[in-house]
C-alpha positions in Angstrom: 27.2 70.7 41.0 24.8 68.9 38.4 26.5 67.7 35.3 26.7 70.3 32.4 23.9 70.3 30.5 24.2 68.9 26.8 23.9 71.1 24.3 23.8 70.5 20.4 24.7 73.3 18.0 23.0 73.4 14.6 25.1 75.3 11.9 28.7 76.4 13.0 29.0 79.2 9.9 29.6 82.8 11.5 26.7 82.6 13.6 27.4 79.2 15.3 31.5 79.2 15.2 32.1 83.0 16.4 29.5 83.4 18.8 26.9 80.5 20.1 30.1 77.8 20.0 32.3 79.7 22.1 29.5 81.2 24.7 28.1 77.9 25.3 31.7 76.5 25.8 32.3 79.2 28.2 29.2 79.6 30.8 29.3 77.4 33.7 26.5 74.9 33.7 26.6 74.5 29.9 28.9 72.0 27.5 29.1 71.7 23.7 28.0 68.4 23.1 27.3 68.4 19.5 27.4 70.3 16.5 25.9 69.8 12.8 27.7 70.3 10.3 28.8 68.5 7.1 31.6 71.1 5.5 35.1 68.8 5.9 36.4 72.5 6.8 33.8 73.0 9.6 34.4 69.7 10.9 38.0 70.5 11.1 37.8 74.1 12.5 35.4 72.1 15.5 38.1 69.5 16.0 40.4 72.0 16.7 38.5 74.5 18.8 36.3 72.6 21.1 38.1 69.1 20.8 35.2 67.6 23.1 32.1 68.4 20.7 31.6 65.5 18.4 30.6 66.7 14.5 26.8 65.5 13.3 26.2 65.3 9.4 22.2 66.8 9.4 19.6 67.8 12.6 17.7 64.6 11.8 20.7 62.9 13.2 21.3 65.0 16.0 17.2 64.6 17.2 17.2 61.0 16.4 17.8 60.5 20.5 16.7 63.5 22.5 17.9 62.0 25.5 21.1 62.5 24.4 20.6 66.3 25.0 19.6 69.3 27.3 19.6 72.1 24.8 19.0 72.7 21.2 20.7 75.7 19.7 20.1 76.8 16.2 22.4 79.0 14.6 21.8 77.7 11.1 20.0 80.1 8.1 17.1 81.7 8.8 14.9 79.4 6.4 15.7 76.7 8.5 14.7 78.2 11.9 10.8 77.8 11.4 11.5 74.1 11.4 14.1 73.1 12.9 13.0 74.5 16.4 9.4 72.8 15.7 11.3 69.5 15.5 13.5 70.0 18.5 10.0 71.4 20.7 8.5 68.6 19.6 11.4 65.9 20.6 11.0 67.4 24.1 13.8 69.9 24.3 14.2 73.2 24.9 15.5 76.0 22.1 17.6 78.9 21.4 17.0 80.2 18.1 19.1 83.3 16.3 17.3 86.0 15.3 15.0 86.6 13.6 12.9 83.7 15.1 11.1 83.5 12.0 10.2 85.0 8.9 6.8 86.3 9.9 5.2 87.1 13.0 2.6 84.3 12.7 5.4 81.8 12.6 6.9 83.0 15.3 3.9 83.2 17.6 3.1 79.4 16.3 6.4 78.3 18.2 6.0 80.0 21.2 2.3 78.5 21.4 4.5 75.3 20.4 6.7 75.9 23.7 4.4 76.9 26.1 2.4 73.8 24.8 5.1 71.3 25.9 6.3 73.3 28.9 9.4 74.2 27.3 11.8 76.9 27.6 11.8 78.8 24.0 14.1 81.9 24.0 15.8 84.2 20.7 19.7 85.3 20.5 19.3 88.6 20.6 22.7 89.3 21.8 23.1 93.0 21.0 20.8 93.5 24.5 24.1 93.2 25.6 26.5 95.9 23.8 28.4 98.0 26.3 26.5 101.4 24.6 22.5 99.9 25.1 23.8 99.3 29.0 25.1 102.7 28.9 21.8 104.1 27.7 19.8 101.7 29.8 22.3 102.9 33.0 21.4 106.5 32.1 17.5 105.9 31.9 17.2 104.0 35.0 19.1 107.2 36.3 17.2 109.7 35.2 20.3 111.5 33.8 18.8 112.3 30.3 15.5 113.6 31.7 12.3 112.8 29.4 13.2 111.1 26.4 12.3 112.8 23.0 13.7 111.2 20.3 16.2 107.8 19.8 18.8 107.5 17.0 20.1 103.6 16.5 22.7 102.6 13.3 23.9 99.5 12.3 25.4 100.7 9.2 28.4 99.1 6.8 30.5 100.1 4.0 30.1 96.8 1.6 29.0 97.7 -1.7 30.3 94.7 -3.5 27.6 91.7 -3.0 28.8 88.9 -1.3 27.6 85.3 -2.1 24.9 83.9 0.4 21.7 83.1 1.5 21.2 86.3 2.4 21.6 87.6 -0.3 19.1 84.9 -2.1 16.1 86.8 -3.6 13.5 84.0 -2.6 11.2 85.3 0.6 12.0 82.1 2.3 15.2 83.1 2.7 14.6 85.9 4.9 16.9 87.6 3.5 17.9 91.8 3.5 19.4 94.0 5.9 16.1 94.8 7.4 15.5 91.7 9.0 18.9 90.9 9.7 20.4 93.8 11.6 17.0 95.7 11.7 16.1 92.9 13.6 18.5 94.2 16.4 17.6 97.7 15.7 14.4 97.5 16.4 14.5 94.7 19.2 16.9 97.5 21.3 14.2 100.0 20.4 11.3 98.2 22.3 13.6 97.1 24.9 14.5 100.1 26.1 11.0 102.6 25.3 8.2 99.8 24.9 5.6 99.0 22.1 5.2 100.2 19.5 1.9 102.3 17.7 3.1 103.4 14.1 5.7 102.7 12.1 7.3 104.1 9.1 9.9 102.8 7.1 11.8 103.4 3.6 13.5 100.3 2.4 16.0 100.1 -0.7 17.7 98.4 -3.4 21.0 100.4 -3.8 23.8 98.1 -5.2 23.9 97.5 -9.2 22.4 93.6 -9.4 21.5 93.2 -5.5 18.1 91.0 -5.1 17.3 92.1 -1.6 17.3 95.3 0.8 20.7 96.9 1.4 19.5 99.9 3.0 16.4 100.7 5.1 15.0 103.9 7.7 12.6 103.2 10.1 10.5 105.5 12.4 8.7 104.0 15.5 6.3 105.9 17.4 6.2 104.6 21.1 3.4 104.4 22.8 5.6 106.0 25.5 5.7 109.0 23.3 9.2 108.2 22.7 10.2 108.1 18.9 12.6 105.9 17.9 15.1 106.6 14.0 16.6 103.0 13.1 19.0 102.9 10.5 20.5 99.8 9.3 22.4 99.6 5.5 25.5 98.3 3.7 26.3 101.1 1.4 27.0 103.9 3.9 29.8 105.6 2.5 30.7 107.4 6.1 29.3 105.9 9.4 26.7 107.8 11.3 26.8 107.4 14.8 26.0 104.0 16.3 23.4 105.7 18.7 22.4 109.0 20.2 19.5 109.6 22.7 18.1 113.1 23.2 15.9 114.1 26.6 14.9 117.1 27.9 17.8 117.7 30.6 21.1 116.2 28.2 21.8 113.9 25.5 23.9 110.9 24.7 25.8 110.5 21.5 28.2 107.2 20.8 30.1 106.2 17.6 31.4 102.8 17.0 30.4 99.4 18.0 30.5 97.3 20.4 34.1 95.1 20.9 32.5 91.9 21.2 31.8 90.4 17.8 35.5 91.4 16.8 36.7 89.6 19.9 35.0 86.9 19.1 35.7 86.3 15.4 39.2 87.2 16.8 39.5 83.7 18.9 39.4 85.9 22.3 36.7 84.0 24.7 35.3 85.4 27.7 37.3 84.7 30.9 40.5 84.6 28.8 42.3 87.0 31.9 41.5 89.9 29.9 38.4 92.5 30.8 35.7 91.2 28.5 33.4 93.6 26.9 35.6 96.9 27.8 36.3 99.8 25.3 39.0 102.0 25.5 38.6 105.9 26.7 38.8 107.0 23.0 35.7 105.2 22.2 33.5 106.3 25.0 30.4 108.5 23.9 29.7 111.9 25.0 26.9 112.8 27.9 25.3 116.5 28.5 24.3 119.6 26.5 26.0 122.1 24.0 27.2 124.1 27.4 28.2 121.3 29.1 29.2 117.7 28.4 31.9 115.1 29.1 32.8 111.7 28.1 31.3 108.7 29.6 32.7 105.2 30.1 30.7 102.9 28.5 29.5 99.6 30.5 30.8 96.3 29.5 29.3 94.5 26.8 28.3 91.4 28.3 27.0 88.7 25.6 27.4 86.0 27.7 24.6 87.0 29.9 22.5 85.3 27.4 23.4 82.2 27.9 24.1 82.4 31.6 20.5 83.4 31.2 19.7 79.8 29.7 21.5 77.9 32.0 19.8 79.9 34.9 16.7 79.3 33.2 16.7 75.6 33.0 18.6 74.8 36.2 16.5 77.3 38.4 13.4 77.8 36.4 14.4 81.8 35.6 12.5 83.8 33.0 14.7 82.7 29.7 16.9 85.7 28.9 14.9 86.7 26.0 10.7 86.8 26.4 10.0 84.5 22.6 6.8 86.9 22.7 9.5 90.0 22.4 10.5 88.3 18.9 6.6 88.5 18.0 6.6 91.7 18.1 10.2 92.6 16.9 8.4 90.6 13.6 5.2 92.7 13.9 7.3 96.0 13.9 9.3 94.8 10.7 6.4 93.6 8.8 5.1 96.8 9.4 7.9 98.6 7.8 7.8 96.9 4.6 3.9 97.1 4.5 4.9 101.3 4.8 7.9 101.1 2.7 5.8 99.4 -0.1 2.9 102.0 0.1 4.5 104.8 1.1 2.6 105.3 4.4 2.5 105.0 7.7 1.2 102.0 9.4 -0.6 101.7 12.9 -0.2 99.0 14.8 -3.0 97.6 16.9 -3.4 94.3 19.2 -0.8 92.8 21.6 1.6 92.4 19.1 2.3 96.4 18.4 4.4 95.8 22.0 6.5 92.9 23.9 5.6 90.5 25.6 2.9 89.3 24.0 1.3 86.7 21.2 -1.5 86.9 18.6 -2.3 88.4 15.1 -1.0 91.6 13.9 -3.7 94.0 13.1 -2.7 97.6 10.8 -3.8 100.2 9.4 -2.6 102.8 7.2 -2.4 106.1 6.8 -0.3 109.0 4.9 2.7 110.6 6.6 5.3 109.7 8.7 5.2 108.0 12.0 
């Protein structure tokens, strides 16, 4: 077998210690090389948990000798993604960015033109493709068990009405900040992953917490060019959890509460291929499948997040698709600019041009009108 390929790992906060470090430590074909960070504490926590990764003070450092790597994985905060994965494209080496890949849509199609430019693989963490109950949905599509899709119900919804310091919760527009582009950037991701582009979009998008500076609670409404409409919810002051998803079709329906095991496990120290079954839930969390008259509980697949990056080694070693399209993060941006163009005017926006779907790379052209999508 090849030797591992090298990867550094910029930021090791929540994003880089509990999921990209041990992923990447745990796929064959990968191994944590490096990882910036200049927090004593950081440093330590690396020492102790990946003992082989050597600590870096900035990403200038960790560039300075691109032949030193195979793979640049940033995991640091979204201000920083814009240039930080320009730099790395432009030392020669391939990325994997967090979501969201950038703070607009324009950005992000600049990288991928950036990517394809230098021949370069160029792929976005968007992990929750991965939760046991989008499989489960994607199983029962692929299927046929639900029938025609009518209508899709996704929530990422918390109970933190206290702010807590962060950049996230910075007021500047750099900072790409809010709940809507944070988890509504999974919501909506899932939502043209499974039912396809996007023609309209209508979203409400709130303030609710005494002294927050950014969104804490946003609806959005996607009509599909499928016909399929798609209800995203995504908030941290939601007293009582909705469910996490329900799908409705013409022969049954599929309803689920609670989320997916795998961030839990991970902040938890568990690590894929620890002996245990990775990514199961327990029969008291599996959702319900069928009709008023008839309906039963259904196991829910494995969650499976280290697809992704089995998906990136695949992808560089054998010249596979990367695991995520970039051009699907274009147009996960398109969709969210496009709800706070609606929230802001109180209308509904139309999407037109290849970025209203996946797969694809340009401008972003709208246009308004009154009601909801």
């Amino acid at each position: 077998m090849s030797d591992p390929l090298r990867t550094g790992l910029v930021g090791f906060g929540v994003a880089g210690s509990a999921f990209h470090a041990p992923l990447i430590a745990t796929t064959p074909g990968l191994r944590l090389d490096a990882v910036v960070t200049s927090s004593p504490e950081r440093r330590e926590q690396l020492r102790r948990e990946h003992p082989g990764a050597r600590a870096v003070e900035a990403p200038e450092e960790l560039l300075a000798d691109p032949s030193a790597l195979d793979l640049v994985v940033i995991a640091s905060p979204n201000r920083t993604h814009v240039p930080l994965a320009r730099a790395a494209l432009e030392a020669g080496l391939p990325v994997v960015v967090d979501k969201p890949l950038a703070g607009t849509a324009a950005e992000a199609a600049a990288l991928v033109g950036l990517a394809e430019e230098r021949g370069l693989m160029l792929t976005v963490f968007q992990n929750r493709r991965w939760d046991g109950d989008l499989l489960t949905v994607r199983r029962l599509l692929e299927a046929g068990a639900l029938g025609s899709v009518r209508r899709f119900e996704s929530r990422f919804e918390r109970w933190r009405p206290q702010i807590k310091e962060g950049w996230r919760e910075l007021a500047d527009p750099a900072e790409v900040g809010g709940t809507l582009y944070d988890l509504g950037s999974h919501l909506v991701d899932q939502a043209l992953t499974l039912f396809g582009p996007a023609t309209a979009v209508y979203a409400e998008v709130d303030v609710r917490r005494p002294g927050a500076a950014v969104d804490d609670d946003a609806f959005v409404a996607l009509t599909h060019a499928s016909g399929v409409r798609s209800h995203l919810w995504t908030s941290a002051t939601a007293a009582q959890l909705g469910p996490r998803l329900r799908v409705l079709g013409d022969h049954a329906g599929y309803t689920k509460h609670g989320l997916d095991p795998q961030e839990a496990d991970l902040r938890a120290g568990r690590r894929p291929g620890d002996g245990r079954p990775w990514g199961a839930e327990p029969e008291s969390a599996y959702g319900v499948l069928g009709t008023p008259d008839d309906s039963a509980p259904l196991p829910t697949e494995p969650g499976d997040y280290p697809a992704f990056y089995r998906g990136v080694a695949a992808a560089l070693r054998d010249g596979a698709a990367p695991p995520v399209d970039p051009r699907d993060a274009v147009a996960v941006l398109a969709v969210l600019e496009a709800a706070r163009r609606s929230a802001a005017a109180g209308t509904t926006v139309h999407l037109t041009g290849g970025d209203a779907g996946q797969g694809t790379t340009g401008t972003t052209g709208t246009t308004e009108g009154s009601g909801r999508a």
